[in-house]
Backbone atoms as SQL, in Angstrom:
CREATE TABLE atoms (id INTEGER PRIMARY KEY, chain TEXT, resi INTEGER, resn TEXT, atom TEXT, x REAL, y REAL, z REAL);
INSERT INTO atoms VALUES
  (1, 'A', 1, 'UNK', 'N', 157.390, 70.235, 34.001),
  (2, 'A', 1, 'UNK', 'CA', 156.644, 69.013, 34.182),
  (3, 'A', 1, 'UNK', 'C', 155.936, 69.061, 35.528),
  (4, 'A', 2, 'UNK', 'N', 154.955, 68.478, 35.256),
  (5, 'A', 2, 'UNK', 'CA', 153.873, 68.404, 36.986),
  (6, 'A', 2, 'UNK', 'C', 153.413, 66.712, 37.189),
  (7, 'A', 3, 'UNK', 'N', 153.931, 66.756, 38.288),
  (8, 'A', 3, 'UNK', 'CA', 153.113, 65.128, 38.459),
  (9, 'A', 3, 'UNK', 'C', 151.978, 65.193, 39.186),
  (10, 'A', 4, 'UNK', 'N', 151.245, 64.251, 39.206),
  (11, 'A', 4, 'UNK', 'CA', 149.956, 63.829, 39.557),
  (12, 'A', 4, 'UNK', 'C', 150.205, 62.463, 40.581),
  (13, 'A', 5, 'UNK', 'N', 149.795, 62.496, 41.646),
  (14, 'A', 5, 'UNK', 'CA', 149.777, 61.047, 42.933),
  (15, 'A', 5, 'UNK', 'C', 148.657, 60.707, 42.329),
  (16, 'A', 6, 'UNK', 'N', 148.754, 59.167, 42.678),
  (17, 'A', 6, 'UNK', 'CA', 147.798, 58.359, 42.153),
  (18, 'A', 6, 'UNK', 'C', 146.439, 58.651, 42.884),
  (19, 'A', 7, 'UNK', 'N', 146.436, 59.527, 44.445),
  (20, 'A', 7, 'UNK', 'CA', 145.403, 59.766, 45.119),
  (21, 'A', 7, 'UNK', 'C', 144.671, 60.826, 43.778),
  (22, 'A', 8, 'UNK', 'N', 145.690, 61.832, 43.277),
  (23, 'A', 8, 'UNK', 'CA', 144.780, 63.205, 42.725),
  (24, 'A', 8, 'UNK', 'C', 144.258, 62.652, 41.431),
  (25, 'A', 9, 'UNK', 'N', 145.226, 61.462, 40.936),
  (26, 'A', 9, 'UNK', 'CA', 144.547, 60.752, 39.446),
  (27, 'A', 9, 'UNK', 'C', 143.050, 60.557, 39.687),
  (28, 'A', 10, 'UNK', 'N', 143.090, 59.232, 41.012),
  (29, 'A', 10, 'UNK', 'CA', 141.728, 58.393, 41.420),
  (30, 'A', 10, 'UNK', 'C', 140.575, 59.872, 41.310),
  (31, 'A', 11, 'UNK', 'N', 140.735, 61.112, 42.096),
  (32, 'A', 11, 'UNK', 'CA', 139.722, 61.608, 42.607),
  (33, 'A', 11, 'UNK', 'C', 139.784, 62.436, 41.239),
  (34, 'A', 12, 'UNK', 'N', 140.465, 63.058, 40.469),
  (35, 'A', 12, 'UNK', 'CA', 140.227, 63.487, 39.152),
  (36, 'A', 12, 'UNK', 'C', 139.539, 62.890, 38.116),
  (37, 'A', 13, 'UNK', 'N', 139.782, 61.707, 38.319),
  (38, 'A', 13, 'UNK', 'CA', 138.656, 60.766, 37.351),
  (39, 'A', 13, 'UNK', 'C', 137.265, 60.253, 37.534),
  (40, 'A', 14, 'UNK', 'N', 136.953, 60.813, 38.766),
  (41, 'A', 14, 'UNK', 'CA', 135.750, 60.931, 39.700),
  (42, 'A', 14, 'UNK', 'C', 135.261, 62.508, 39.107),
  (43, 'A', 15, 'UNK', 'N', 135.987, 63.165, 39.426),
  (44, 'A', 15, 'UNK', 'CA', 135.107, 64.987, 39.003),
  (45, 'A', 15, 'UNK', 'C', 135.198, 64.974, 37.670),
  (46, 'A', 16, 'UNK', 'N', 136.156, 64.330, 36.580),
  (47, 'A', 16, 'UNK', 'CA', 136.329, 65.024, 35.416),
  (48, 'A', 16, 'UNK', 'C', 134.865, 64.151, 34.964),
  (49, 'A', 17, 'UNK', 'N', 134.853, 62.833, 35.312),
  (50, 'A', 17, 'UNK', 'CA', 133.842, 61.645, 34.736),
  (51, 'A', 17, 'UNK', 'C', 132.138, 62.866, 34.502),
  (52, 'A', 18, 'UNK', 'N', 131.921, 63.456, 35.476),
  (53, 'A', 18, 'UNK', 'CA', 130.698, 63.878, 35.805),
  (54, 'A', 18, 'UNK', 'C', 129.913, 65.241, 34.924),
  (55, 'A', 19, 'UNK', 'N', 131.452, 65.629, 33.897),
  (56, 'A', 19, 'UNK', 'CA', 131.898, 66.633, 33.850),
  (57, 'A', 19, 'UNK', 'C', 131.614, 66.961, 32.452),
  (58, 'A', 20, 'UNK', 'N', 131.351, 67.622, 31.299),
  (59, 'A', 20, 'UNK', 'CA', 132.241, 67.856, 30.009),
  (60, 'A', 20, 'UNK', 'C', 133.078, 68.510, 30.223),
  (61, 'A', 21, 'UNK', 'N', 134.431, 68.264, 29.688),
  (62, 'A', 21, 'UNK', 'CA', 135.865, 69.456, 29.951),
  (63, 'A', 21, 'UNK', 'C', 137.004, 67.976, 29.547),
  (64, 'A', 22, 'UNK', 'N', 137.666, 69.059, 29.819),
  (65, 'A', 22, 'UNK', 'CA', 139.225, 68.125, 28.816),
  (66, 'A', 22, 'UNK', 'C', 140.202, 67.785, 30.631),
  (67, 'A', 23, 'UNK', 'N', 139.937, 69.264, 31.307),
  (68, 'A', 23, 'UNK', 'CA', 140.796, 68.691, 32.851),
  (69, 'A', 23, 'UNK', 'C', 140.391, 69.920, 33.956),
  (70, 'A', 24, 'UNK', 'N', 141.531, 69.444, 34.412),
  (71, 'A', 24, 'UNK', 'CA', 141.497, 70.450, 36.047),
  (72, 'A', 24, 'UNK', 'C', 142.257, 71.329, 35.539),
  (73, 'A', 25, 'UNK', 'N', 142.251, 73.281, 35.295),
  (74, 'A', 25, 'UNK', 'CA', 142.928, 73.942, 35.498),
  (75, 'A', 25, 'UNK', 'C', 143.693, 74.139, 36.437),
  (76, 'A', 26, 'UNK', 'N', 144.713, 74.554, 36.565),
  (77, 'A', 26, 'UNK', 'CA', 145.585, 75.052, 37.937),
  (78, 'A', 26, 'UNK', 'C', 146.127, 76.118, 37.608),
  (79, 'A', 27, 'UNK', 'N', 146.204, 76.973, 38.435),
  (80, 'A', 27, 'UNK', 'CA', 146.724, 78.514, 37.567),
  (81, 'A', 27, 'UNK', 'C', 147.177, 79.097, 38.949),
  (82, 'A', 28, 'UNK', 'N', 148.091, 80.154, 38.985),
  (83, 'A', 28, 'UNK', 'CA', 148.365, 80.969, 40.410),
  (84, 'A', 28, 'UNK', 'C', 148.381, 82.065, 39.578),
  (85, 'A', 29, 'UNK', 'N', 147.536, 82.736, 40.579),
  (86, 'A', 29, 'UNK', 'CA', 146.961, 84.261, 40.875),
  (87, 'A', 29, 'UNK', 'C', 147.954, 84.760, 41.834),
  (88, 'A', 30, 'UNK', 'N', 147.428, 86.474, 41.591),
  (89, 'A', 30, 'UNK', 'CA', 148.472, 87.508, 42.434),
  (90, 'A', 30, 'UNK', 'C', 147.016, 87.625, 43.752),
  (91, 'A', 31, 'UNK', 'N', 147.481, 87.504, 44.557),
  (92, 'A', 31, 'UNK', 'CA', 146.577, 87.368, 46.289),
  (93, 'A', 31, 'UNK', 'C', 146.766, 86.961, 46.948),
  (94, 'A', 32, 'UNK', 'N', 146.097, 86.859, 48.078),
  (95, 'A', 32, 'UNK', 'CA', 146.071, 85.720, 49.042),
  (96, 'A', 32, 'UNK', 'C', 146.824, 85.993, 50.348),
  (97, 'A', 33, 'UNK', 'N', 147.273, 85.750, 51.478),
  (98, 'A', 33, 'UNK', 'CA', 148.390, 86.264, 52.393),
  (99, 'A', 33, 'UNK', 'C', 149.686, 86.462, 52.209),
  (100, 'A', 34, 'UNK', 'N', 149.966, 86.018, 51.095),
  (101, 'A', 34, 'UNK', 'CA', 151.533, 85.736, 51.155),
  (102, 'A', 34, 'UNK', 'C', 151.655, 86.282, 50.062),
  (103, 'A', 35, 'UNK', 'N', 150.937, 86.983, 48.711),
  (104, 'A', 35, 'UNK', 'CA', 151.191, 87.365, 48.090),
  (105, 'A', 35, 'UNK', 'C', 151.097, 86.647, 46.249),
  (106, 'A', 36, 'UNK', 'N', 150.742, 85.473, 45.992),
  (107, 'A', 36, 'UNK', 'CA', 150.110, 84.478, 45.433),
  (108, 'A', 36, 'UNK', 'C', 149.145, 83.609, 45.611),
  (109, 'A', 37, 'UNK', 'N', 148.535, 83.081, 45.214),
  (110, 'A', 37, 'UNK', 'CA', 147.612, 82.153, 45.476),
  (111, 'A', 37, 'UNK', 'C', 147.479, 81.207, 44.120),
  (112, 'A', 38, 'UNK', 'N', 146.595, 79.591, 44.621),
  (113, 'A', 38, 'UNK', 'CA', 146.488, 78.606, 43.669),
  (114, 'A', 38, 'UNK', 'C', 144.918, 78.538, 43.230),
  (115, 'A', 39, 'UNK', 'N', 144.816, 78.730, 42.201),
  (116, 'A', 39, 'UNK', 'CA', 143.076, 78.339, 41.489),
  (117, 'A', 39, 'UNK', 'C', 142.872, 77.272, 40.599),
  (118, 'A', 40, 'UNK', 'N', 142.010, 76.651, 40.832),
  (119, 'A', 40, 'UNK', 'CA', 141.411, 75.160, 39.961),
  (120, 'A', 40, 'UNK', 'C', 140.361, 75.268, 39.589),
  (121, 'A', 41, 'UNK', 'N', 140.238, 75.318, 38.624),
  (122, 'A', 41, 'UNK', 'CA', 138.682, 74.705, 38.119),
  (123, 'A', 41, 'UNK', 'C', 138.845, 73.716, 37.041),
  (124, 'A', 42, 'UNK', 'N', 137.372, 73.218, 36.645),
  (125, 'A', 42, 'UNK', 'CA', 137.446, 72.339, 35.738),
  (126, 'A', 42, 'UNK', 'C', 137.214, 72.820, 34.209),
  (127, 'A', 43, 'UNK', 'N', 138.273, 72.823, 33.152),
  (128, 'A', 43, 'UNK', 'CA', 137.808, 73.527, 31.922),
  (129, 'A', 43, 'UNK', 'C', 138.472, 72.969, 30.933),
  (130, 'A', 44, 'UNK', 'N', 138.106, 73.639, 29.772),
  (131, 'A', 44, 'UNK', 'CA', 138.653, 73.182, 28.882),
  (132, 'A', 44, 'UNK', 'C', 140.444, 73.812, 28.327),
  (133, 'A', 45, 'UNK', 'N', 141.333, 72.893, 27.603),
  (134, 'A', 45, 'UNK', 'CA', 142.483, 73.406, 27.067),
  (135, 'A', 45, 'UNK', 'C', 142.167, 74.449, 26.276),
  (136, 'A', 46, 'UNK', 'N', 143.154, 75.317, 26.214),
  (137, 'A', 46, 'UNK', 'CA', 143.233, 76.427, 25.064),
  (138, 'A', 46, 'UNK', 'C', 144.317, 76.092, 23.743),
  (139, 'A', 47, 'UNK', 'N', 144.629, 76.340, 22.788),
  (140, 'A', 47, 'UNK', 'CA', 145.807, 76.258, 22.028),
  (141, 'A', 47, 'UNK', 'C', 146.829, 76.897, 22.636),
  (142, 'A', 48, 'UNK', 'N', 147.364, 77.205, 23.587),
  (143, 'A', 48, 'UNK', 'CA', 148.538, 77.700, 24.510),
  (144, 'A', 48, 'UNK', 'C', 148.848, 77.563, 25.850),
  (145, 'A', 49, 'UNK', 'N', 147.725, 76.628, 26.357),
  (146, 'A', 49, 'UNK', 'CA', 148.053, 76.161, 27.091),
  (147, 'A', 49, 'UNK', 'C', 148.824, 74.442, 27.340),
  (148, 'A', 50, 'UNK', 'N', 149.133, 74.018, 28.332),
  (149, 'A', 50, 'UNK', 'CA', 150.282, 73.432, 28.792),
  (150, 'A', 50, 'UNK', 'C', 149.413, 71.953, 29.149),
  (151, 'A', 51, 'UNK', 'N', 149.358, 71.115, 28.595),
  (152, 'A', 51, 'UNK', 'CA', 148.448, 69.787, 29.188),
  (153, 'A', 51, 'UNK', 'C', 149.632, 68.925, 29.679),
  (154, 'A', 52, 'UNK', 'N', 149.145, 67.943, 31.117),
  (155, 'A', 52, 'UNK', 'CA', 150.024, 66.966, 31.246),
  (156, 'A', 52, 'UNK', 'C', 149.473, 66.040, 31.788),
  (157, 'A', 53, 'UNK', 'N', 149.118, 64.898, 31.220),
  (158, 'A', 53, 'UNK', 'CA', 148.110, 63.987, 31.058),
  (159, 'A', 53, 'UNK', 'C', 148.495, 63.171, 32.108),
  (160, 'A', 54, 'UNK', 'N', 148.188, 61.582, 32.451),
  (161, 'A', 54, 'UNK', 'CA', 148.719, 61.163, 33.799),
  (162, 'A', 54, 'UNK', 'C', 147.143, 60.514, 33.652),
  (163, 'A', 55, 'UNK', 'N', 147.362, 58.654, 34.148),
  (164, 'A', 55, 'UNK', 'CA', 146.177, 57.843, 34.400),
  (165, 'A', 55, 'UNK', 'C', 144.757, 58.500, 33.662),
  (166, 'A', 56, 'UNK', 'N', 144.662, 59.038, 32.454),
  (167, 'A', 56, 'UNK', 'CA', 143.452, 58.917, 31.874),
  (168, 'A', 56, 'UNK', 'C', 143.004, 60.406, 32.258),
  (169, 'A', 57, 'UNK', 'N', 143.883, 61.488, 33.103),
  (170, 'A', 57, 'UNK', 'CA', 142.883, 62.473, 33.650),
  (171, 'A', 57, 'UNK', 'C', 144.348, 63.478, 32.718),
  (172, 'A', 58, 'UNK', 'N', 143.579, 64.844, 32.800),
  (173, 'A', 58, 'UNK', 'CA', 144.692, 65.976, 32.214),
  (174, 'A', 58, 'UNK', 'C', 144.443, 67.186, 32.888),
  (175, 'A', 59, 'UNK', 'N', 145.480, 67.684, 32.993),
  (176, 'A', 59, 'UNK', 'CA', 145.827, 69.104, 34.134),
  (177, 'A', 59, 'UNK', 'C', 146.159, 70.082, 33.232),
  (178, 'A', 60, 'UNK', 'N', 145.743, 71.417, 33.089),
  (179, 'A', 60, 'UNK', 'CA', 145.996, 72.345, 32.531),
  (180, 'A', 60, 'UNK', 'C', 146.656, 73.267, 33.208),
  (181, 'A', 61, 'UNK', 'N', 148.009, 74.136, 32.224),
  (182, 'A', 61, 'UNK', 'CA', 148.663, 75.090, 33.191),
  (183, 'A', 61, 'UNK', 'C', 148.624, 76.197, 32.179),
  (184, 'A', 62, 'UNK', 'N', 148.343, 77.210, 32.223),
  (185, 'A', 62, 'UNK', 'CA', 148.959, 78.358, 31.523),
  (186, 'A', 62, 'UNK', 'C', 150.141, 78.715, 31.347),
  (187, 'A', 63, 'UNK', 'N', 150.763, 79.022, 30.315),
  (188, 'A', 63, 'UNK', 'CA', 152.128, 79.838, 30.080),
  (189, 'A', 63, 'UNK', 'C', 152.874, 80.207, 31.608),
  (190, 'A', 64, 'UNK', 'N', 152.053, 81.279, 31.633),
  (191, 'A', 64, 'UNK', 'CA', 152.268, 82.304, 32.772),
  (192, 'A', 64, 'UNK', 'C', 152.709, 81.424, 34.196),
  (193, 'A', 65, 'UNK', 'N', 151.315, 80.994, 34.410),
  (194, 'A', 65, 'UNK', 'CA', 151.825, 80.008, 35.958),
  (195, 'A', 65, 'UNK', 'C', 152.466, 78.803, 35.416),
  (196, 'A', 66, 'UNK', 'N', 152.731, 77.921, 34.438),
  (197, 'A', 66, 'UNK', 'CA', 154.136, 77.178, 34.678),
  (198, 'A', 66, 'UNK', 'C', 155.422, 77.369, 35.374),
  (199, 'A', 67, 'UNK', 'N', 155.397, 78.514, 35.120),
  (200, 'A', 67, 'UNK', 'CA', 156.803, 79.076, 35.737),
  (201, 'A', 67, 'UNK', 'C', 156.851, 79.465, 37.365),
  (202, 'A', 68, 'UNK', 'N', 155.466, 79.510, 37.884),
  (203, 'A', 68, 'UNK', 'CA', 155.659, 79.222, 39.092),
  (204, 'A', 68, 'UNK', 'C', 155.403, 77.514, 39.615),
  (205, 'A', 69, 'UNK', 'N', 154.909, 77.164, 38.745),
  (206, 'A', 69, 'UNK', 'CA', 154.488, 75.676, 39.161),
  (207, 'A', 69, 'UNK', 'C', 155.695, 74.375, 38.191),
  (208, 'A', 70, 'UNK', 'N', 156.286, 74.460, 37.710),
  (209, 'A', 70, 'UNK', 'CA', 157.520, 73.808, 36.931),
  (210, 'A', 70, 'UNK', 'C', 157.665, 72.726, 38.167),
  (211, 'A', 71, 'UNK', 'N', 157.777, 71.715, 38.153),
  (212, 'A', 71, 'UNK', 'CA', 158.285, 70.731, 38.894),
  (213, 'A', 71, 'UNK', 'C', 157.583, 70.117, 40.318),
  (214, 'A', 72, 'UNK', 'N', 155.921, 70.634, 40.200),
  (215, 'A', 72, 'UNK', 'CA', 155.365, 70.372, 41.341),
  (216, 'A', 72, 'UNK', 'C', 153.946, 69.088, 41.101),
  (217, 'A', 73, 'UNK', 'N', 153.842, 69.069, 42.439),
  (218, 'A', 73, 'UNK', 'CA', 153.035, 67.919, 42.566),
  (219, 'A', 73, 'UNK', 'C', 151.985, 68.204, 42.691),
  (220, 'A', 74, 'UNK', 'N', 150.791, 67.248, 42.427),
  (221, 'A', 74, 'UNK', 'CA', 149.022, 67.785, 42.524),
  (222, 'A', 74, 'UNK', 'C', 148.917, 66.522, 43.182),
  (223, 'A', 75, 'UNK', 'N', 148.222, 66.567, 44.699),
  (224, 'A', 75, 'UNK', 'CA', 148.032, 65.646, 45.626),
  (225, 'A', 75, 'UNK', 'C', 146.538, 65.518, 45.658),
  (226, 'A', 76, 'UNK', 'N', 145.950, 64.706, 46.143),
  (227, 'A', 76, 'UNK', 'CA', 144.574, 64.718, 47.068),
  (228, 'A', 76, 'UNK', 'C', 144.705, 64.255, 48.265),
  (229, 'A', 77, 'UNK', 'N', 144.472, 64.880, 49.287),
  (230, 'A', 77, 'UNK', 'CA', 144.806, 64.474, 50.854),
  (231, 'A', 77, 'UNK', 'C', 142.994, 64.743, 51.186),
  (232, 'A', 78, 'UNK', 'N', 142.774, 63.351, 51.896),
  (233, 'A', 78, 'UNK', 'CA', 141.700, 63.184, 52.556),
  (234, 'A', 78, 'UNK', 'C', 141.866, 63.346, 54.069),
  (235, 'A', 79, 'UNK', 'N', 141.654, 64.200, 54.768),
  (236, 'A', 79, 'UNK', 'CA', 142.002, 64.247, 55.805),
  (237, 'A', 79, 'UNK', 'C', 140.913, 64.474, 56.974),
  (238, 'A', 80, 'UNK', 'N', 140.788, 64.233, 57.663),
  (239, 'A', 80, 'UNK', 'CA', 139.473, 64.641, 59.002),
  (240, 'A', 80, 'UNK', 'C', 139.563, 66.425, 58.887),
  (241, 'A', 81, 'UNK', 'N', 140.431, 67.215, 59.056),
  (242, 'A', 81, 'UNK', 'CA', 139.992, 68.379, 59.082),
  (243, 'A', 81, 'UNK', 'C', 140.349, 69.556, 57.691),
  (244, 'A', 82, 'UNK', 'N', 140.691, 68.980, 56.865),
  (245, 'A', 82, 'UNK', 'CA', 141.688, 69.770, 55.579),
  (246, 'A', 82, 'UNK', 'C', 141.510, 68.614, 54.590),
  (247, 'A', 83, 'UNK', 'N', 140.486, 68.277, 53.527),
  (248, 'A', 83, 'UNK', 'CA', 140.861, 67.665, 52.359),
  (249, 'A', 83, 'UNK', 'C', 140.330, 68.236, 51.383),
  (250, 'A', 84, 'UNK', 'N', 141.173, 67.559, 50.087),
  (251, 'A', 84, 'UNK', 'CA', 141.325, 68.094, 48.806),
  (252, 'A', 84, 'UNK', 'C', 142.738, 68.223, 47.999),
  (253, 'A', 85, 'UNK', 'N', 142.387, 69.015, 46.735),
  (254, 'A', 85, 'UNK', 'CA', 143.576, 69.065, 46.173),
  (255, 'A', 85, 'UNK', 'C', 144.499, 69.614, 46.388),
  (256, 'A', 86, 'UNK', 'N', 146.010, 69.240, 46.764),
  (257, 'A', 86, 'UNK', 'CA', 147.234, 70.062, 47.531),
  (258, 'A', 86, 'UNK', 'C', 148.230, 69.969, 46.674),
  (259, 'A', 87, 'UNK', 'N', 148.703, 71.544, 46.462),
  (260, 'A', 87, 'UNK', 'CA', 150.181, 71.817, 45.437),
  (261, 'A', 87, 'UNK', 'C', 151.197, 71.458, 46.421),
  (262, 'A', 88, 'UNK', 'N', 152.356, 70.473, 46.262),
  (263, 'A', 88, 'UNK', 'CA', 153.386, 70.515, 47.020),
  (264, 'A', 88, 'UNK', 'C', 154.668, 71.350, 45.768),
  (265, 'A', 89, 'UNK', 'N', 155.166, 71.979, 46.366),
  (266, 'A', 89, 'UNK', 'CA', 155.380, 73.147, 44.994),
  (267, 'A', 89, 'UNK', 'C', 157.364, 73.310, 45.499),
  (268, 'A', 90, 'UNK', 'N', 158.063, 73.276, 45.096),
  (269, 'A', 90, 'UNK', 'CA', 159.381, 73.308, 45.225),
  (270, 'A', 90, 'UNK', 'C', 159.948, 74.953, 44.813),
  (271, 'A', 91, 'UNK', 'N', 158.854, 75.641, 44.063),
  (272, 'A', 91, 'UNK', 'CA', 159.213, 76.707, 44.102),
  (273, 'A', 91, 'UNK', 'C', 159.128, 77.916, 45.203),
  (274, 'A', 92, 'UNK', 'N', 158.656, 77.730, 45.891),
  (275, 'A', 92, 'UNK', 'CA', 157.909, 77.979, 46.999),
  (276, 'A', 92, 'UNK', 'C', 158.617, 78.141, 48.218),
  (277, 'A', 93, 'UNK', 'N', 158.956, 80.042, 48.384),
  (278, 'A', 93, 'UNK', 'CA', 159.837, 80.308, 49.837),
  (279, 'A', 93, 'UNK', 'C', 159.343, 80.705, 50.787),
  (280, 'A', 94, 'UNK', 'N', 158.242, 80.761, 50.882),
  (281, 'A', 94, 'UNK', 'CA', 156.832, 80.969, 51.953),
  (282, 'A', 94, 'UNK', 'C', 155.715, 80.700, 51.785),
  (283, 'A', 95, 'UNK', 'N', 154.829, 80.128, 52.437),
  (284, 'A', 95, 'UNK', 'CA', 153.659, 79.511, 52.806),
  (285, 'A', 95, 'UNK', 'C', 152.807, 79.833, 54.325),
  (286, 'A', 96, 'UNK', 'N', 151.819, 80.356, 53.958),
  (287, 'A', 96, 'UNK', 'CA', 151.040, 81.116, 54.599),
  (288, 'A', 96, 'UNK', 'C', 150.422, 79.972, 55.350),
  (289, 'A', 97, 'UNK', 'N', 149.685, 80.026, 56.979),
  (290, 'A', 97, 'UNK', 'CA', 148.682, 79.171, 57.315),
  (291, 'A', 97, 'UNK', 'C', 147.524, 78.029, 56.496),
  (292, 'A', 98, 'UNK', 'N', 146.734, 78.846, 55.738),
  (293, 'A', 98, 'UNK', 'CA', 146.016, 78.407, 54.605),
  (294, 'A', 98, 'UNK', 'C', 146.359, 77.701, 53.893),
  (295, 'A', 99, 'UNK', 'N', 147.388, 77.407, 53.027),
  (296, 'A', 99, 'UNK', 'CA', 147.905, 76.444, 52.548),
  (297, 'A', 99, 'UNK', 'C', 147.734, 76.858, 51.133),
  (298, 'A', 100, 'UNK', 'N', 147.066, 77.847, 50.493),
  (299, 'A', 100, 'UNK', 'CA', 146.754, 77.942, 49.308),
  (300, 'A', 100, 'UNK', 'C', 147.347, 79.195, 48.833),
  (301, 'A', 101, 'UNK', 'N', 147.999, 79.951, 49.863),
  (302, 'A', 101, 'UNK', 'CA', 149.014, 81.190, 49.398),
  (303, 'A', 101, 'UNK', 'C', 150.282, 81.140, 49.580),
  (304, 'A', 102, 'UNK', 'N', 151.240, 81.664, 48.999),
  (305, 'A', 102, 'UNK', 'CA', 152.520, 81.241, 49.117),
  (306, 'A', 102, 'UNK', 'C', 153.287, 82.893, 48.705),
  (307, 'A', 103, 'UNK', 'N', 154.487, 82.544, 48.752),
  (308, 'A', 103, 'UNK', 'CA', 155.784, 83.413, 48.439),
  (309, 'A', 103, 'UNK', 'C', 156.682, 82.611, 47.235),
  (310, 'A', 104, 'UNK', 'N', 156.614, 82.651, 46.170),
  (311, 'A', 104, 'UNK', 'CA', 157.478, 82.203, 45.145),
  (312, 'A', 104, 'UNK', 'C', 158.667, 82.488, 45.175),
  (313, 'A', 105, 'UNK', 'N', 159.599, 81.600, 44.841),
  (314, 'A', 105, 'UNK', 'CA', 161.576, 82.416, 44.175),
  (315, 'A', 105, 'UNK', 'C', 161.763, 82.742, 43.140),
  (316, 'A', 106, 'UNK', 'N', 160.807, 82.443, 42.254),
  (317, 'A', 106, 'UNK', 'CA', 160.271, 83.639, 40.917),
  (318, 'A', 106, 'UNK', 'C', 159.534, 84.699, 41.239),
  (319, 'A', 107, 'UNK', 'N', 159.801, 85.757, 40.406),
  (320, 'A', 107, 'UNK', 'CA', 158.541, 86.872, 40.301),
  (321, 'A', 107, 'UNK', 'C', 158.643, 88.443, 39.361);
């Protein structure tokens, strides 16, 4: 399961509105400093992939990266020097500067 803050709902229903597509992908890739990394775009579901709906907007996960992402959060932090969408991720035994690469306790 993945939750959604009501910040990443509000601003998801802002990008998806503008959009044709069903949601926000989220997927982790092999890269980055630490050895993973997080990718989003906006697309459509597949028949195998993982939807989890939340205030009117839907997040897509693949098979594959569920299992690094199982139990995490999709934020939007507006911030003066760093905003956007942020994984707060419980799977997660290192985290690089960047914020978008990590070290998993799966692999």
């Amino acid at each position: 399961m993945i939750h959604l803050t009501d910040s990443a709902i509000s601003h998801l229903q802002q990008l998806l509105n503008s959009r044709e597509s069903s949601g926000l992908r989220l997927q982790v890739e092999k890269g980055g400093c630490a050895g993973y990394q997080y990718a989003m775009k906006v697309d459509q579901a597949q028949t195998s992939d993982h939807v989890f709906s939340s205030g009117g907007v839907s997040l897509i996960i693949d098979t594959e990266s569920l299992a690094y992402l199982d139990g995490s959060t999709l934020d939007y932090v507006d911030a003066l020097n760093d905003s956007g969408f942020k994984v707060l991720n419980p799977n997660v035994t290192r985290s690089c500067g960047c914020g978008t690469s990590f070290e998993p306790k799966v692999g």
